[in-house]
C-alpha positions in Angstrom: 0.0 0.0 0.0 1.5 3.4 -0.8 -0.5 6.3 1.2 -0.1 10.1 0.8 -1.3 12.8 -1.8 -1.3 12.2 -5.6 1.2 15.1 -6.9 1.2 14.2 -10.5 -1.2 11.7 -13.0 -1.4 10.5 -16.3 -3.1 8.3 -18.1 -0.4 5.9 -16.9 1.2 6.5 -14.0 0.4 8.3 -10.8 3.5 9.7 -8.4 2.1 10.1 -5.0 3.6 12.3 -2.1 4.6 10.4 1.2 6.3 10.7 4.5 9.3 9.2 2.9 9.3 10.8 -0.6 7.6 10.5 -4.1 6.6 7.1 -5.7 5.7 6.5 -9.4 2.6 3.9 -9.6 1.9 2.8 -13.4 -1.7 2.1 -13.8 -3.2 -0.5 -14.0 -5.8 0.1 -17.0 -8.0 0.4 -16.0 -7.7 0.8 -12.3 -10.2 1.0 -9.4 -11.4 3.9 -7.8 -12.9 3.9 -4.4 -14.3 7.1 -2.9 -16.5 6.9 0.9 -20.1 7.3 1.8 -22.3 8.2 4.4 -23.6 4.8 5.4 -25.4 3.2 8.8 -25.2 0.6 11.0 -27.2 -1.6 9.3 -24.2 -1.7 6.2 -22.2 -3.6 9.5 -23.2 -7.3 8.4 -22.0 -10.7 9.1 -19.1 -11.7 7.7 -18.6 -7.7 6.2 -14.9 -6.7 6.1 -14.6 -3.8 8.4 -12.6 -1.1 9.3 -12.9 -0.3 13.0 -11.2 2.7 14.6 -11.7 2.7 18.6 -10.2 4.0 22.2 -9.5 2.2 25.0 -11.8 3.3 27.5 -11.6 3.6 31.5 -12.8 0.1 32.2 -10.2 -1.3 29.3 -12.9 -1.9 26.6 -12.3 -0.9 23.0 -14.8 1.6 22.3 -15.4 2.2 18.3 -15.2 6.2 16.9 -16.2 5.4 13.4 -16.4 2.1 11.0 -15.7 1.8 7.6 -17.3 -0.6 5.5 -14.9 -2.1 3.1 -16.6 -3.4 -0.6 -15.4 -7.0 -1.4 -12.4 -6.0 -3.9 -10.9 -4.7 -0.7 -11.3 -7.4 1.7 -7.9 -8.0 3.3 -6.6 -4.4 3.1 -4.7 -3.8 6.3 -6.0 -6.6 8.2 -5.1 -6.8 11.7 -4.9 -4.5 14.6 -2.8 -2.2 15.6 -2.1 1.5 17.1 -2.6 4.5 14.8 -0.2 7.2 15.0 -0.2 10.4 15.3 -3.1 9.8 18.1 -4.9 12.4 18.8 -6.5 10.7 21.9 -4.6 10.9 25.2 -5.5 7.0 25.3 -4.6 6.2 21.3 -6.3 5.2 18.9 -6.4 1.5 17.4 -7.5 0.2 13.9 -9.2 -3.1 13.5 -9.7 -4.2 9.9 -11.1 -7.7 9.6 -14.4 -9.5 9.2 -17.3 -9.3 11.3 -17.8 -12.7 12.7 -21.1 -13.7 12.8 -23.4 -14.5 15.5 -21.2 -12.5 18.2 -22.8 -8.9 18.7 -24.6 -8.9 21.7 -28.1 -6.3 22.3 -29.2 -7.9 19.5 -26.9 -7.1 16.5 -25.0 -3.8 16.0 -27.3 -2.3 13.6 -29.8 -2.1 16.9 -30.8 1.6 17.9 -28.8 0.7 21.1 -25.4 -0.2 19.4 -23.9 -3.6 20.5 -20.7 -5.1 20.6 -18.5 -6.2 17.5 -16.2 -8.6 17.3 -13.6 -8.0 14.4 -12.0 -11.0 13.4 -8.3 -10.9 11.2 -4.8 -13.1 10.7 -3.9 -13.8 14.1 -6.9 -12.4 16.5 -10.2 -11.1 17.2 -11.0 -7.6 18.4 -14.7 -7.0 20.6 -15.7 -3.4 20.0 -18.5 -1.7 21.7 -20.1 0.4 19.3 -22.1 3.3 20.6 -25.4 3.8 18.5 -24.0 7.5 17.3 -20.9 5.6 15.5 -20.5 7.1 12.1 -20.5 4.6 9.1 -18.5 4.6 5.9 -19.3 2.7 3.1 -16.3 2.8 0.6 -17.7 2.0 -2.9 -16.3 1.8 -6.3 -16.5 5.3 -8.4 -16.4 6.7 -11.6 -14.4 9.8 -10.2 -10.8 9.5 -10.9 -7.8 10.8 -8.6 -6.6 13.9 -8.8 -3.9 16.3 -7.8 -4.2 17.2 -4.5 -6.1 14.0 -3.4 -5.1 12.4 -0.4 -4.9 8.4 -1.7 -4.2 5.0 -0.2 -3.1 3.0 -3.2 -3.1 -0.8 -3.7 -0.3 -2.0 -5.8 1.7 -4.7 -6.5 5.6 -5.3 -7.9 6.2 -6.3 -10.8 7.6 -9.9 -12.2 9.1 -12.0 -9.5 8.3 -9.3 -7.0 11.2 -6.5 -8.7 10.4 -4.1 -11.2 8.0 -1.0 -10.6 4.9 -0.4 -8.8 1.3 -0.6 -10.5 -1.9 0.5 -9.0 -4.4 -1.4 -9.5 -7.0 0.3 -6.5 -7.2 3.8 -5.5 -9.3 4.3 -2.3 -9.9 8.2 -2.2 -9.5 9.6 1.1 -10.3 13.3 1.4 -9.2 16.2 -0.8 
């Protein structure tokens, strides 16, 4: 995954601004685009592959800030669970990407009016996640917007032959302009 802010694009290639420097994606042709919308907790089903992002709270439960609802030609980006940085909780923040296993959200399910509790499931672990009924959803979809200078991107790409060779993206997930 290279993240930052797309600088330059082509038809073929897009460089992309990061912490480290500049990176030169071909493209993939055509590639993906994924932008975000406004979405509920209802979009949290079994088996969905989620991003969670959650504080630890008082009592040492994970409490979720917002979900993201990831569209099946994404399942598997970033799973796991780990601390985000910078964190602009005292506490930190944590993102959980992984499935939502089924048949484990208590108060009914998570979509309820009252929240619930979600257990995230990835590689390695489980994360349970109390979701407060106010939790805003996203609901990344597949667009026919394309990315453009000043975008801030997370880009899916792979090496080329035998794991050398350049970079080509073959998913763009928009992430704010």
């Amino acid at each position: 995954m290279v993240r930052g802010v797309v600088s330059d694009v082509t038809s073929s290639s897009l460089v992309i601004k990061t912490d480290t420097g500049s990176v030169t994606l071909a493209l993939a042709s055509p590639p993906k685009v994924f932008d975000r919308e406004s979405g509920s907790l209802s979009d949290v089903a079994d088996n969905a592959f989620v991003g969670v992002t959650s504080v630890k709270q008082p009592d040492g439960k994970e409490q979720a800030t917002e979900i993201h609802v990831f569209p099946e030609d994404l399942r598997g980006l970033g799973e796991g669970s780990h601390m985000m940085e910078p964190s602009a909780s005292p506490s930190g923040s944590r993102m959980t990407n992984g499935s939502v296993q089924a048949s484990r959200m208590s108060n009914g399910t998570v979509s309820s009016s009252h929240g619930g509790t979600l257990v995230v499931t990835y590689a390695g672990g489980t994360q349970t996640i109390d979701v407060p009924p106010s939790t805003p959803v996203t609901v990344i979809k597949e667009t026919s917007k394309q990315a453009a200078v000043g975008d801030q991107v997370v880009v899916v790409s792979k090496r080329g032959a035998n794991g050398g060779g350049a970079l080509t993206a073959s998913s763009v997930l928009l992430v704010s302009k």
